[in-house]
C-alpha positions as CSV (number, residue, x, y, z in Angstrom):
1,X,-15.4,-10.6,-13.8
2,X,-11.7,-11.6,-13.7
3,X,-9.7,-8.4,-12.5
4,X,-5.9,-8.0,-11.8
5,X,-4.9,-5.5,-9.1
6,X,-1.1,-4.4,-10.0
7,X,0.7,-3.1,-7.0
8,X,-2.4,-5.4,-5.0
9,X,0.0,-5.9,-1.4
10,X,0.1,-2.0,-1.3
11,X,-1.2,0.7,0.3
12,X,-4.5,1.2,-1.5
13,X,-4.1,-2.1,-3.8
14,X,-5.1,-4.1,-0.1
15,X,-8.2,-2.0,0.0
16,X,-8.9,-2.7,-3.9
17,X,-8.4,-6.2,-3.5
18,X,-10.7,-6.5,0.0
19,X,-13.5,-4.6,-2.2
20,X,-13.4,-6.9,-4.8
21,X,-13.6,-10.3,-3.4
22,X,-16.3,-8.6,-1.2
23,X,-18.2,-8.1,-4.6
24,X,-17.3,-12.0,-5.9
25,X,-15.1,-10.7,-8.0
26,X,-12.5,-13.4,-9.5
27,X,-9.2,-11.1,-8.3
28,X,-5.5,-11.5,-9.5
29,X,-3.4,-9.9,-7.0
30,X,-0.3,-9.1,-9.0
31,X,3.2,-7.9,-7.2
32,X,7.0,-8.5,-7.0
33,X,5.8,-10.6,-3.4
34,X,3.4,-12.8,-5.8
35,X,5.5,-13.5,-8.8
36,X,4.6,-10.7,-10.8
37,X,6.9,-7.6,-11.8
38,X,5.6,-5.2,-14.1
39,X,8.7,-3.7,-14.3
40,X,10.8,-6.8,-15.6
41,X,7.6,-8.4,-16.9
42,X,7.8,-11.0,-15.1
43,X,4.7,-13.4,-14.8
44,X,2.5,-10.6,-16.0
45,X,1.5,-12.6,-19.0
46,X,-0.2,-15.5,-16.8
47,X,-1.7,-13.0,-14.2
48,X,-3.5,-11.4,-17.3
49,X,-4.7,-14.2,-18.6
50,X,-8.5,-14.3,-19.2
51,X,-8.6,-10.6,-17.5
52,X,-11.4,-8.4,-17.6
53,X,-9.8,-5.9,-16.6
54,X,-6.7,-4.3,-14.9
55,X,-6.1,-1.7,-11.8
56,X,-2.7,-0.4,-11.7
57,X,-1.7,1.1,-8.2
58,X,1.8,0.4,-8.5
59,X,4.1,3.4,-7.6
60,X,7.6,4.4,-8.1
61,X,9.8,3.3,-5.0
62,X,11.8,6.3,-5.8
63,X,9.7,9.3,-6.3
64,X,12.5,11.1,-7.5
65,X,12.0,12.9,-11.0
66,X,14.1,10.6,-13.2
67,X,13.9,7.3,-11.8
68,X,10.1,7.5,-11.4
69,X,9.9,8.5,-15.1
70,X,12.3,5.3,-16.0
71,X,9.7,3.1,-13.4
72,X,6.6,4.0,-15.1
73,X,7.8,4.6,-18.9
74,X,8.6,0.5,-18.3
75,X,5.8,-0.7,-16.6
76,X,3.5,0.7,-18.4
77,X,4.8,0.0,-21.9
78,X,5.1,-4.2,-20.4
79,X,1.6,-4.2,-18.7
80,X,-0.1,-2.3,-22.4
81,X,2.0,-5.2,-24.4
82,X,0.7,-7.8,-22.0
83,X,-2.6,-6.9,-22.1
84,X,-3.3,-6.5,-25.8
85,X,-1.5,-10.2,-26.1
86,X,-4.3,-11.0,-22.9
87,X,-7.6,-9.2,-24.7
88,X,-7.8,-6.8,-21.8
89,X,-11.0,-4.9,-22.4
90,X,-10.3,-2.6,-19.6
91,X,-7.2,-1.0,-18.4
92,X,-7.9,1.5,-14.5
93,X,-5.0,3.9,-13.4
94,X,-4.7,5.5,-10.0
95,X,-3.0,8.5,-10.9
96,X,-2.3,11.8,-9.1
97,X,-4.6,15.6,-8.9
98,X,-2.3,17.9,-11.0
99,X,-0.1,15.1,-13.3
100,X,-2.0,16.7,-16.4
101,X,-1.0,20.2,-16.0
102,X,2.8,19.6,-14.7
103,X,5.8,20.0,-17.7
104,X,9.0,20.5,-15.1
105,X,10.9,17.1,-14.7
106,X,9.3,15.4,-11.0
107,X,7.2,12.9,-9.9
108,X,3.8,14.7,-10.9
109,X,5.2,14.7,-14.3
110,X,6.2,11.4,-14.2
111,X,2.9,10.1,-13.5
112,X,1.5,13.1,-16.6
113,X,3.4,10.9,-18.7
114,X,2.2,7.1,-17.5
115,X,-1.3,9.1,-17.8
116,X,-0.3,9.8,-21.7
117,X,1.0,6.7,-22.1
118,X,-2.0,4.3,-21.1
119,X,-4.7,6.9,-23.1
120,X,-2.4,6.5,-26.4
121,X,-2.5,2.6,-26.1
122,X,-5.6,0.6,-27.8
123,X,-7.1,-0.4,-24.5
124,X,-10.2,1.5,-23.3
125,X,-9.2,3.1,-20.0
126,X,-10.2,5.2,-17.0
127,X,-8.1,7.3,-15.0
128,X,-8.7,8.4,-11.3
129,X,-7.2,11.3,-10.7
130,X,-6.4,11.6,-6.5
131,X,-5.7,14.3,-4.0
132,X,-2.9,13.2,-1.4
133,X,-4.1,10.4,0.7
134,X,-4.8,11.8,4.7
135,X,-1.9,9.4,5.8
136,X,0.7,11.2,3.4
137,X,0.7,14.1,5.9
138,X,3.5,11.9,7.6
139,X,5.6,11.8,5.0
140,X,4.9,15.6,4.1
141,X,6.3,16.1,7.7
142,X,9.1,13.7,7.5
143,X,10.3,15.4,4.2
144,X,9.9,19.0,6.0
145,X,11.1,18.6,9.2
146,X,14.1,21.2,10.2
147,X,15.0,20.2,14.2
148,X,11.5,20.2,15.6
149,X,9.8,22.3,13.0
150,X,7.3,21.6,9.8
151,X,7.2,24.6,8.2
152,X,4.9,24.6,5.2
153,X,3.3,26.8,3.2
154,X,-0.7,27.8,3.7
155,X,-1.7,26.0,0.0
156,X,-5.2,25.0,0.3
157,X,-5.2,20.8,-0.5
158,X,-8.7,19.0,-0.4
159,X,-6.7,15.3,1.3
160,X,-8.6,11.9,0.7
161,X,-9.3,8.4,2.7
162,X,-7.3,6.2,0.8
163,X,-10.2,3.9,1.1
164,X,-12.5,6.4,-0.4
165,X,-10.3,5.7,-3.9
166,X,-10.1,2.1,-3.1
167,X,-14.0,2.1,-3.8
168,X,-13.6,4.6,-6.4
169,X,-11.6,2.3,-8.3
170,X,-13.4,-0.6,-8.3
171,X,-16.7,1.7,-9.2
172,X,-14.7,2.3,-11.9
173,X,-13.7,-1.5,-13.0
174,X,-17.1,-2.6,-12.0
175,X,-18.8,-0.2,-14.7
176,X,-17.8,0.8,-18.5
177,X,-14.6,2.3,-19.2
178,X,-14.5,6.3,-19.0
179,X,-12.5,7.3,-21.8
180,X,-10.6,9.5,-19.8
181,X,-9.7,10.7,-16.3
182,X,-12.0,12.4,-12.8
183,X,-10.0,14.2,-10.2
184,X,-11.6,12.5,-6.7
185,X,-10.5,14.6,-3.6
186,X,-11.8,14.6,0.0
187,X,-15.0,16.8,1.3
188,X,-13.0,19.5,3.1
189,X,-10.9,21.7,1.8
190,X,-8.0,23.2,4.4
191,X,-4.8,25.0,4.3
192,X,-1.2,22.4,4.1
193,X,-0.2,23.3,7.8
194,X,-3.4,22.5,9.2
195,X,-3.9,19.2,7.5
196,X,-0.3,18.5,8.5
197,X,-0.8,19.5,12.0
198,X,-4.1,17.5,12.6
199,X,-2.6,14.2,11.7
200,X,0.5,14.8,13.6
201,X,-1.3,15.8,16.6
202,X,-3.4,12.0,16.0
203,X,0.1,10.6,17.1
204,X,0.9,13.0,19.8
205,X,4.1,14.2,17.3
206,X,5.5,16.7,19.6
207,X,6.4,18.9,16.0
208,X,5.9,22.5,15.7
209,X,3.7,23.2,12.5
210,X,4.5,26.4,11.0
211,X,2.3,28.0,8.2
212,X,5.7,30.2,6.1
213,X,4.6,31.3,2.7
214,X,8.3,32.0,1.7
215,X,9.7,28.0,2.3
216,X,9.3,25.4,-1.1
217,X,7.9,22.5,0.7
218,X,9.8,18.9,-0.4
219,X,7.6,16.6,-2.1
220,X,5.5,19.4,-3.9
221,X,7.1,20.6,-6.6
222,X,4.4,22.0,-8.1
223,X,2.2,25.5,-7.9
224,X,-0.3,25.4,-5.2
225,X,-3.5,25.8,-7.6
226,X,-2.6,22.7,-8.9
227,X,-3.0,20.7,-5.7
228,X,-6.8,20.8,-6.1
229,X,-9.1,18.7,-7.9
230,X,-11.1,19.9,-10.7
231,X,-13.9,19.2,-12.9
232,X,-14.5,16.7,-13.6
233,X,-14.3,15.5,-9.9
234,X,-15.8,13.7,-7.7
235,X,-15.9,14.0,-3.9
236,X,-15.5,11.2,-1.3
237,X,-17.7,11.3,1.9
238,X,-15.0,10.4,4.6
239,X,-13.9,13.3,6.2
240,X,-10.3,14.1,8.2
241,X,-12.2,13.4,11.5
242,X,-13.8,10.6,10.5
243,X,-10.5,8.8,9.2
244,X,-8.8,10.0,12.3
245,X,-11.6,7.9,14.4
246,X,-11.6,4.6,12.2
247,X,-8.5,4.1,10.8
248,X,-5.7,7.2,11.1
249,X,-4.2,6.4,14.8
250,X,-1.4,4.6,14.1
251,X,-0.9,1.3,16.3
252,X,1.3,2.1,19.2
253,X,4.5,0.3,20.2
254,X,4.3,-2.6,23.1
255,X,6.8,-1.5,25.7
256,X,8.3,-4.6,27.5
């Protein structure tokens, strides 16, 4: 197969693209670095040429409401037209746990409406669904940091290995098209603080953590119920512990 990894020098498109050369696969990896720009359109036409199929991990670089509605409303509608001019028989979105049940204006919406936009087009899709990746606690802190407190509120989230979707997603391109969209979270469910705290404490992040039901964390701007996969899911095997040990210390600075 001939596959095309959009967003491929990313976060999780890295992972996509190891996975597939591991399998033989012939893989594209299309991004601004490479020539390709979904959001222009620029050299997506000759990246998609003689695809099989396509895995879109690109993501906003602003995750702010409006401007991630403007980034995916226009890469999506250039990557459909592309496609159908390519005879793309199979289009794979990394999407986000919760983008089909948000209406308010935000990123989770934002992504609820590339999610509408890629089932309405005449390419047979699949859509994987995922929980917040276990590195993302970071940024959850970053965003919720007041002096040297996180304070967050106990909402149960069920965090993911980003290389757990990695294989998901090429599962997914490797077999037929679903026809619609699986939520894929992590093995263990735990309370927002917790997960916050245990990756923080990876780095030795001298941060308090503070479990306070009454604060509206930044960067979920949705209800907590909605945080959570549901069926139809499926459940990666890599635990917080086990991501911690393999891959979750981050590298430390050499002091001269």
């Amino acid at each position: 197969m001939r596959i095309v990894v959009l967003g491929g020098t990313g976060q999780v498109g890295r992972k996509v693209v190891d996975r597939l050369e591991r399998r033989a696969q012939a893989v594209v990896v299309a991004s601004p670095t490479n020539g390709v720009d979904a959001v222009t359109g620029r050299g997506l036409d000759a990246a998609l040429e003689h695809a099989d199929a396509v895995i879109d991990v690109t993501n906003s670089p602003d995750l702010a409401g409006p401007a991630a509605r403007d980034f995916f409303e226009r890469t999506t509608g250039r990557v459909r037209e592309a496609e159908e001019r390519a005879g793309v028989r199979h289009h794979i979105l990394l999407s986000i746990v919760g983008a089909d049940r948000v209406e308010e204006d935000g990123y989770f919406a934002a992504k609820g409406l590339q999610e509408r936009a890629v089932e309405s087009g005449p390419i047979a899709y699949s859509i994987i669904r995922s929980t917040q990746f276990y590195g993302f606690a970071r940024r959850i802190a970053e965003w919720n940091t007041v002096q040297d407190t996180v304070r967050l509120p106990a909402r149960p989230v069920q965090p993911v290995a980003a290389s757990d979707v990695a294989d998901a997603l090429v599962d997914v391109a490797m077999g037929s098209p679903l026809g619609g969209a699986v939520d894929l979270g992590g093995p263990e469910e735990m309370p927002l603080p917790e997960f916050v705290h245990r990756v923080l404490r990876v780095d030795n992040d001298p941060r308090y953590v503070v479990a306070d039901d009454t604060v509206a964390p930044v960067g979920f701007n949705i209800s907590g119920d909605m945080l959570l996969p549901r069926s139809p899911m499926r459940l990666a095997s890599t635990t917080l512990a086990s991501w911690v040990r393999e891959e979750g210390r981050r590298p430390q600075a050499v002091r001269r």
